[in-house]
C-alpha positions in Angstrom: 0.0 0.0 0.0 1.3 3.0 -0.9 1.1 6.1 1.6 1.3 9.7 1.1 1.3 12.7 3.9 1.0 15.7 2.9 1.2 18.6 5.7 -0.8 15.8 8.2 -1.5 17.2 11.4 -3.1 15.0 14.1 -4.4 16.2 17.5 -5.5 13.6 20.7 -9.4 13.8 20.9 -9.0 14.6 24.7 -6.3 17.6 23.9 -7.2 20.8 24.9 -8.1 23.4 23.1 -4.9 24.8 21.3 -2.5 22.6 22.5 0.0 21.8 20.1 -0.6 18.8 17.7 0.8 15.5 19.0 2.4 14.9 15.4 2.8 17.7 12.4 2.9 19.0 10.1 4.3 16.0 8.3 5.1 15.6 5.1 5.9 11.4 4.2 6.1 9.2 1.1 6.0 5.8 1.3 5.9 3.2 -1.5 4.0 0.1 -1.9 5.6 -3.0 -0.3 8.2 -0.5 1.7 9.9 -1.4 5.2 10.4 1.8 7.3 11.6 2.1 10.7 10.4 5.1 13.3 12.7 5.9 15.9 12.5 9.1 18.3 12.4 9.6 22.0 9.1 9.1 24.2 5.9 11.6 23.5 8.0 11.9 20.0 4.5 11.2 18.2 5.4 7.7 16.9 2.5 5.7 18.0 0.4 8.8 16.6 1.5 8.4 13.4 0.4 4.8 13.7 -2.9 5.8 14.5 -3.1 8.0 12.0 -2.0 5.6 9.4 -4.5 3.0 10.8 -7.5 5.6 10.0 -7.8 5.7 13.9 -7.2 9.1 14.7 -8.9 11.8 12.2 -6.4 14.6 10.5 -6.9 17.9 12.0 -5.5 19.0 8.6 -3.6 18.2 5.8 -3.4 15.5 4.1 -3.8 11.5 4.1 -3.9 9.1 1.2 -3.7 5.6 1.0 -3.4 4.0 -2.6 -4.1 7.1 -4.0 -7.4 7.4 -1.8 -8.1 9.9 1.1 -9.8 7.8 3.7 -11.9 10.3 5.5 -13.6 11.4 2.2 -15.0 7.5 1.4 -18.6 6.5 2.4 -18.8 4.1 5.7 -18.2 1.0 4.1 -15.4 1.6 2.0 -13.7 3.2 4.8 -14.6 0.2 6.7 -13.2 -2.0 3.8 -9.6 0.3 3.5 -8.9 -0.4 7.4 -9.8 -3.7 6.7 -6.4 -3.8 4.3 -4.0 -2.7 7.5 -3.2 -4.4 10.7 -2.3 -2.1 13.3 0.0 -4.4 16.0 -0.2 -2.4 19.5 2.7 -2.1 21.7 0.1 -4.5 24.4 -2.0 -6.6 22.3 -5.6 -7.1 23.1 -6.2 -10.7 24.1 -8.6 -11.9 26.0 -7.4 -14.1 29.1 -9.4 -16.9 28.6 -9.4 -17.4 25.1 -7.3 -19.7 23.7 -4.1 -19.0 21.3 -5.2 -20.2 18.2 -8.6 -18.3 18.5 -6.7 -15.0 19.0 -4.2 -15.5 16.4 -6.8 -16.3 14.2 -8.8 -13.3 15.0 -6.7 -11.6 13.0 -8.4 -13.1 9.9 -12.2 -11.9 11.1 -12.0 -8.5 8.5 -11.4 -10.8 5.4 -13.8 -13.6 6.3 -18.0 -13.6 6.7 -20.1 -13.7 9.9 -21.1 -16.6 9.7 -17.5 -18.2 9.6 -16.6 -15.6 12.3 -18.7 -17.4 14.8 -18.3 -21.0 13.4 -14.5 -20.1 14.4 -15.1 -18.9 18.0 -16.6 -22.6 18.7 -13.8 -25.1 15.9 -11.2 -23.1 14.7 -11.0 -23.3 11.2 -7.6 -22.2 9.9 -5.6 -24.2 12.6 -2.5 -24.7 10.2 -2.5 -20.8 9.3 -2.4 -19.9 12.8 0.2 -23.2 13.9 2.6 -21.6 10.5 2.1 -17.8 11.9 3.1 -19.0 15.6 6.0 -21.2 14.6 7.6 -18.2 12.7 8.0 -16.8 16.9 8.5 -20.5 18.3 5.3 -20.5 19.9 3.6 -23.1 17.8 3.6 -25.7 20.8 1.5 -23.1 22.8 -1.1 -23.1 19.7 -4.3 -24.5 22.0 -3.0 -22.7 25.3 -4.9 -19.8 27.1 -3.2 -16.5 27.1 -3.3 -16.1 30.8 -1.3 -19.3 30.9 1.3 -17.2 28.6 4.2 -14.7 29.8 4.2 -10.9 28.4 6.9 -11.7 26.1 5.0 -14.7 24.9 1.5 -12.6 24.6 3.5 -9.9 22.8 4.3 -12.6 19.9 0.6 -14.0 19.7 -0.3 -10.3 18.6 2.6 -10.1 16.2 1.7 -13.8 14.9 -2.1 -12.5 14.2 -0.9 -9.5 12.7 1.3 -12.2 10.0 -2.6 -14.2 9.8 -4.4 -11.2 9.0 -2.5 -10.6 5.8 -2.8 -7.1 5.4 -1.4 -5.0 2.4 -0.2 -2.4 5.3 1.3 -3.7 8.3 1.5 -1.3 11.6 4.1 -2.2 14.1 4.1 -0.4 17.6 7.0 -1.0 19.7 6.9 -5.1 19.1 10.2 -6.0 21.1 9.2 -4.2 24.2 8.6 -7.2 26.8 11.5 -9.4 24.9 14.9 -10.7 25.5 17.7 -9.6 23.1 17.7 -13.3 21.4 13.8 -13.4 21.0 13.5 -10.1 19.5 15.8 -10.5 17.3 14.0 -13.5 16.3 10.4 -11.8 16.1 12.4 -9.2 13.6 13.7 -11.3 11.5 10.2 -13.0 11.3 8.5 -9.7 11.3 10.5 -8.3 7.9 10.6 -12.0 6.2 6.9 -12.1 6.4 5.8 -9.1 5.0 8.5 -9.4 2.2 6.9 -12.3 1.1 3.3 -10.8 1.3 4.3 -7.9 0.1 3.0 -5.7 2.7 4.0 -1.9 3.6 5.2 -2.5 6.8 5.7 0.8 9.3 7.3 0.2 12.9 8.3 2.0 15.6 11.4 0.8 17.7 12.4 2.0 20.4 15.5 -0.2 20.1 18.0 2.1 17.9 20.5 -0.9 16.2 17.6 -3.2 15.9 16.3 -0.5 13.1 19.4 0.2 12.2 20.3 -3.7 11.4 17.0 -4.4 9.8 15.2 -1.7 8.0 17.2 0.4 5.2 14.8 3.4 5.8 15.0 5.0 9.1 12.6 8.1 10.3 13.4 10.1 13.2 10.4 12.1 15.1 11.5 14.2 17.6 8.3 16.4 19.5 5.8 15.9 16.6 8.2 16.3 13.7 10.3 14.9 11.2 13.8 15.4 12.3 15.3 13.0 9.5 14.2 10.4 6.6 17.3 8.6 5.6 18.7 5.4 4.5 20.3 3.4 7.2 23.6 4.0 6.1 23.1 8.1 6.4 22.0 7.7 10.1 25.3 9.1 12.2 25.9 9.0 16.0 26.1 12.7 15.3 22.0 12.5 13.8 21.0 10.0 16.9 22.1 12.7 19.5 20.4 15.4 17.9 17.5 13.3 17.9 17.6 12.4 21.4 19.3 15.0 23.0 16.5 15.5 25.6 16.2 12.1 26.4 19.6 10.1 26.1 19.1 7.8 28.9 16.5 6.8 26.3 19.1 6.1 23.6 21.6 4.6 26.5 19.3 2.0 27.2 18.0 1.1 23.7 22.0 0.6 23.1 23.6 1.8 20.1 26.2 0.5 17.7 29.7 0.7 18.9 31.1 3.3 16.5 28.2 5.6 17.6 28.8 4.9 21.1 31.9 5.5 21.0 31.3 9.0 19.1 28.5 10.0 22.0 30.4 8.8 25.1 30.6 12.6 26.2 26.9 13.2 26.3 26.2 10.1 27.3 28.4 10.1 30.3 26.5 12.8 31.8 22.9 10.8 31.5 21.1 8.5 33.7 21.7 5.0 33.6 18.6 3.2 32.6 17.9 -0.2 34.4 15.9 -2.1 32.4 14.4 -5.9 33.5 12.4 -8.1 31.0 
């Protein structure tokens, strides 16, 4: 799916009154079957963007097309159909405790399928070796007929991103998907991540909070930084120099996301003078 922000401004519905916008003005390109990467410190507007992208949050102005198509000019049901073509992955997915894994991975399927086949699903699964696929991609495909309370965060964390694989979508939105997870199974759910929506060609758009993990697997990186765009570059253009610009209010932030060893080296002044962040997973 192909995206296009032109001058986007998006405001929280509980803001107040002339409070600046939580992301914007924004101007964005992104093509069709794309893999970008949106770094920037907390209350950057990151998961904002999401939102926006997910046809969640309404513009306050400019511009948002999809495909060619602005979203919030289309009748009810083909706005209904075009969020039914993304999958927006939150940071904490929403699963209920008592339902079983398969029936929440496979949840992610309910926009594409009828009603009727909806419910059949809630009672016999239908697509058990879609879901089993999605979940062995995380190595969780032993804890397919499991209930999610029965699951740790880290575990839960890669149901939702298995669902988000099940749903298929032609735009995939990531929010912060490696939060609750060790180094080894994050690195693991990116590789997954990426691989899958190569091979369904899907636009995929995630935040990271973890600096070389976007920096090692997307080769478009976009740095917010209060509501703007401080830079959209390719991978390689992304300096130490550029990362404490970006987070030069908040480098305990960078400190504990850890950065490459060249850059680390290259920001040991700043970063000497910052608060060690203890972090436990």
């Amino acid at each position: 799916m192909h995206i296009e922000l032109r001058g986007l401004k998006l405001c929280h519905p509980a803001a107040a009154r002339g409070a600046a916008p939580a992301l914007g003005p924004l101007d964005l390109d992104i093509a069709s079957g794309e893999q970008v990467a949106v770094i920037g410190p907390s209350g950057a507007g990151k998961t904002s963007l999401l939102l926006g992208l997910a046809c969640a949050l309404r513009p306050a102005s400019g511009g948002l097309r999809l495909d060619g198509r602005d979203p919030w000019s289309l009748p009810a049901r083909a706005l209904r159909r075009l969020r039914g073509q993304g999958f927006l992955a939150t940071q904490v997915p929403p699963l209920p405790p008592r339902q079983r894994v398969v029936t929440s991975v496979l949840a992610g399927r309910l926009p594409r399928i009828g009603l009727w086949e909806s419910l059949r699903s809630l009672v016999v699964p239908s697509a058990v070796p879609q879901a089993e696929a999605a979940l062995a991609r995380f190595d969780l495909a032993d804890k397919i007929f499991t209930r999610v309370d029965r699951l740790s965060g880290g575990e839960r964390q890669r149901v939702g991103l298995a669902r988000a694989l099940v749903a298929q979508p032609r735009l995939l939105m990531v929010d912060e998907p490696l939060s609750a997870l060790d180094p080894a199974r994050a690195e693991q759910a990116m590789q997954a991540l990426t691989a899958a929506a190569r091979e369904q060609g899907a636009t995929l758009v995630c935040t990271l909070h973890q600096v070389p993990m976007a920096l090692r697997h997307f080769t478009r990186v976009i740095g917010l930084q209060e509501g703007q765009l401080a830079f959209d570059l390719p991978t390689a253009e992304v300096t130490p120099e550029r990362l404490r610009a970006l987070y030069a209010q908040h480098l305990d932030e960078l400190e504990g996301a850890g950065i490459p060893n060249a850059a680390a080296a290259a920001m040991a002044p700043a970063l000497a003078l910052a608060p060690t962040a203890m972090q436990c997973r």
